[in-house]
C-alpha positions in Angstrom: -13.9 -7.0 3.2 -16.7 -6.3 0.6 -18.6 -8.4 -2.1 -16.8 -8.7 -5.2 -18.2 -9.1 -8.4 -16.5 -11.2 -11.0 -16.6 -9.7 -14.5 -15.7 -12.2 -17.2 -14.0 -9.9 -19.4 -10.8 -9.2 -19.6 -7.9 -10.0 -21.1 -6.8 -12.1 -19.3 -9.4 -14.0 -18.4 -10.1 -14.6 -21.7 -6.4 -16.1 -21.6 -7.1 -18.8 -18.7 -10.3 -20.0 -20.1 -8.4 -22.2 -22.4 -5.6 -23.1 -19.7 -8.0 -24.2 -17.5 -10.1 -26.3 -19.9 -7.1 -27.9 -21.1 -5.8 -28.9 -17.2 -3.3 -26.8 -17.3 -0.6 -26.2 -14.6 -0.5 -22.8 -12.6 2.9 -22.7 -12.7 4.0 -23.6 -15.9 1.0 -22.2 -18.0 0.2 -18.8 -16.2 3.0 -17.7 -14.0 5.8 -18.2 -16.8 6.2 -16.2 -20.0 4.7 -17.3 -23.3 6.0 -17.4 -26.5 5.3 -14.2 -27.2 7.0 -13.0 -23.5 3.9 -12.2 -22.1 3.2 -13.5 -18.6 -0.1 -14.6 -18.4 0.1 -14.3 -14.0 0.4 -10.1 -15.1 -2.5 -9.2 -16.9 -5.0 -11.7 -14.7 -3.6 -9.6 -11.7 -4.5 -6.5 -13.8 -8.5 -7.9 -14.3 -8.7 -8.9 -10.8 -7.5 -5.4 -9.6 -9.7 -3.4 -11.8 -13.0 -5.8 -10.9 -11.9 -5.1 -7.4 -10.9 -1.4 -7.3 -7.2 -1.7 -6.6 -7.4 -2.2 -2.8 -7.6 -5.8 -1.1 -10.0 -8.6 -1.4 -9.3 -9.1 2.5 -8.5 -6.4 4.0 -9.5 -3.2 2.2 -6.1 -1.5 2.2 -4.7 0.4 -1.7 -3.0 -1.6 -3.8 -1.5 -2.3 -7.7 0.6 -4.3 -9.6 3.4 -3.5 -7.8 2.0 -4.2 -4.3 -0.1 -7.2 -4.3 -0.5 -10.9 -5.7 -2.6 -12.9 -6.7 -4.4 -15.6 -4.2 -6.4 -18.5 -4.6 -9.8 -18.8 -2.2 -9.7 -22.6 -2.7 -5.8 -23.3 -1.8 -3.6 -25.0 -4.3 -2.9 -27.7 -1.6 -6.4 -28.4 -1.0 -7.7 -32.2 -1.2 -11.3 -33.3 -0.7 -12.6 -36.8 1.5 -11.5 -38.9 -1.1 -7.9 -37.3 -1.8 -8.6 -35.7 -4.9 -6.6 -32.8 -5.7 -9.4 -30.1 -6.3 -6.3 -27.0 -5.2 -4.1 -28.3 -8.3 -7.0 -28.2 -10.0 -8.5 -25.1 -9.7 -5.8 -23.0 -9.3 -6.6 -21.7 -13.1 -9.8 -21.0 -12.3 -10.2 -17.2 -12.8 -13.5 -17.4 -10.0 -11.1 -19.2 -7.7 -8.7 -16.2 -7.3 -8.4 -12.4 -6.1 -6.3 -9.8 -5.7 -4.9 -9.3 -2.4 -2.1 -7.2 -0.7 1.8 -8.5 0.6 0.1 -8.4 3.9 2.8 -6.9 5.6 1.6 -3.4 7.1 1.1 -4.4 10.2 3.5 -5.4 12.7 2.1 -9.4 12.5 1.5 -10.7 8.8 -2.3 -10.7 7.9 -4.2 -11.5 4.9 -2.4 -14.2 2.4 1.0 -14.3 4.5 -1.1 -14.8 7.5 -2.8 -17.6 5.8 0.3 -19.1 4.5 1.0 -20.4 8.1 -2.4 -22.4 7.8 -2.1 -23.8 4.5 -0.8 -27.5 5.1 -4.0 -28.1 7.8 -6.5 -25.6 6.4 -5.9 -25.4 3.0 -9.7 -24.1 2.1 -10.9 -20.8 3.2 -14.3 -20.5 4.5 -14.5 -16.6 4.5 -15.2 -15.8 1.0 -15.3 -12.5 -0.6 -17.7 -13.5 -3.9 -20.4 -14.8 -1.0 -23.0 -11.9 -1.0 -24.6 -13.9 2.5 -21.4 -14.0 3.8 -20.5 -10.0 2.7 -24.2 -8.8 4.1 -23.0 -10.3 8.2 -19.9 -8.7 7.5 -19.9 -6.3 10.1 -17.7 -3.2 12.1 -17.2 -2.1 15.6 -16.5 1.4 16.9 -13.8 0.6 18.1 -12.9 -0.8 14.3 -12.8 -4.6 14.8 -13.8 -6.4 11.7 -16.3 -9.7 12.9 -19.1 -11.9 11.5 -22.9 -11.2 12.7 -21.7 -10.7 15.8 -19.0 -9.2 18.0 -17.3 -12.3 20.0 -18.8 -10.7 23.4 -22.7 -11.5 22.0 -21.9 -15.2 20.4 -23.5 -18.1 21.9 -20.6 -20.6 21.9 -23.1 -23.5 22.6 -25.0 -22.7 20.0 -22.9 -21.6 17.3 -22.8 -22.5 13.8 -19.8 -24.5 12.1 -19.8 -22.5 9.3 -20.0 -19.4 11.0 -17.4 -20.1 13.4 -15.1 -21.5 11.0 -15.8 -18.1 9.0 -14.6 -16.2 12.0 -11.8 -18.5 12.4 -10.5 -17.3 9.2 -11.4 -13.3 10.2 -9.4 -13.4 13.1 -6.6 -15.8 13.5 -6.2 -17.1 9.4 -6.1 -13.7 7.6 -5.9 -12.0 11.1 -7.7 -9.0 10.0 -7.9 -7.8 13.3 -4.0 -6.6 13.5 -3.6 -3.6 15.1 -3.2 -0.9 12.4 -5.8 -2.1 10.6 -8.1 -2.0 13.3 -6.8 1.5 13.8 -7.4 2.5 10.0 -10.7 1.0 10.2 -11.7 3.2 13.2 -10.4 6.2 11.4 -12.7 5.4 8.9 -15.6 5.0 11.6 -14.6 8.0 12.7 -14.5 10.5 10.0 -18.0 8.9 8.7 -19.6 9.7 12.5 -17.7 13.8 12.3 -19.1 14.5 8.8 -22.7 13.3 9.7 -22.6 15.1 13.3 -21.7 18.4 11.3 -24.6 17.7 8.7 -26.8 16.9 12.0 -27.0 13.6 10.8 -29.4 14.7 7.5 -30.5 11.2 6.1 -30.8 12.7 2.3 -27.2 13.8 2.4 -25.8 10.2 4.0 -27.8 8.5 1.5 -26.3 10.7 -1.5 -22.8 9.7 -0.2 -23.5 6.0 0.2 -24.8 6.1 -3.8 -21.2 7.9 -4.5 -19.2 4.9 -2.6 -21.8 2.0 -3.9 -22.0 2.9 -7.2 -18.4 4.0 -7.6 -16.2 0.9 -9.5 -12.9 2.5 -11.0 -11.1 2.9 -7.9 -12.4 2.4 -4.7 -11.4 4.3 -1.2 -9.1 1.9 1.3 -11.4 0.5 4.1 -14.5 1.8 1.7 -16.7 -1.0 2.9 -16.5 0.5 6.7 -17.9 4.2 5.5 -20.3 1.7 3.8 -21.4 0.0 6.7 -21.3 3.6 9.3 -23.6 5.4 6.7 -26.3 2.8 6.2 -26.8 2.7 10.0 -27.8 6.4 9.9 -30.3 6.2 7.0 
């Protein structure tokens, strides 16, 4: 997981501005055809991908229009204190969605077919990827465990935060991000980092000149690229 940045450009973005303003439904208005046959659900898939770098808002992993959907941060079941129907009416909100994978490359579901099982109860997600607080405690274990501040072993359950536990709530058991083989990839990852700065004996100038390559690149990002991220600012 990594902060995204929305960019307000595209084309179709430019197309749910006026759905959205106008109430419009979700279903009817973006994920059906048009009278021109265009779907609008296809090209704001195609500006989320390219703002993201074609690989999962959740869990880092390649993907395109052919593997992944679109997903909604604030869930289109989601009701406030008072009962009003703030899901329905965000769900054409271009900042209220991402791009994520089918979630099913590991032998449990994870990211939004995980969360699918949590949507009637928990329709709100507290993790949230546009949250560059939230993205900075994102952190990485050796072993590749993906966790928040700090590994469970270290957190003081008495003392936790709400927030923060709810935000590992959603790490761990809602988008379970912590499946095997992506724990496994993720350690790869780890891995490959540590071997390439042990054979440069750990030069600082030449980890810093690949951290600029991975931070500054936008087009199409490496799977897992926010781990690399993470391994080579510890060695700076």
């Amino acid at each position: 997981m990594r902060l995204i940045t929305k960019k307000h450009t595209g084309k179709g973005y430019k197309r749910l501005i006026g759905i959205h303003k106008n109430n419009g439904s979700y279903t009817s208005d973006v994920c059906s055809n048009d009278e021109k046959g265009i779907c609008v659900k296809n090209i704001v898939l195609k500006d989320l991908l390219e703002e993201q770098g074609y690989i999962c808002a959740y869990c880092m992993q390649k993907i395109d229009e052919n593997n992944s959907t679109i997903e909604h941060i604030i869930g289109q079941k989601f009701k406030d204190e008072i009962g009003q129907e703030i899901g329905k009416k965000e769900d054409t909100n271009y900042d209220n969605m991402l791009a994520v994978c089918l979630g099913n490359s590991c032998k449990e579901l994870h990211c939004d077919k995980s969360r699918a099982k949590y949507q009637s109860k928990r329709a709100k997600l507290y993790v949230n990827p546009l949250s560059k607080i939230q993205m900075e405690n994102i952190k990485f274990s050796k072993s590749g465990v993906i966790y928040y501040k700090e590994p469970e072993s270290e957190i003081d359950k008495k003392n936790e935060k709400l927030d923060d536990k709810e935000i590992r709530k959603d790490i761990n058991k809602v988008l379970n991000l912590n499946c095997k083989r992506l724990q496994e990839e993720r350690k790869k990852i780890k891995d490959a980092i540590l071997s390439t700065l042990s054979r440069n004996n750990f030069d600082k100038v030449k980890a810093k000149n690949e951290l600029n390559k991975l931070e500054t690149s936008t087009t199409s990002l490496n799977k897992f690229c926010q781990v690399a991220i993470y391994e080579l600012k510890k060695h700076i």
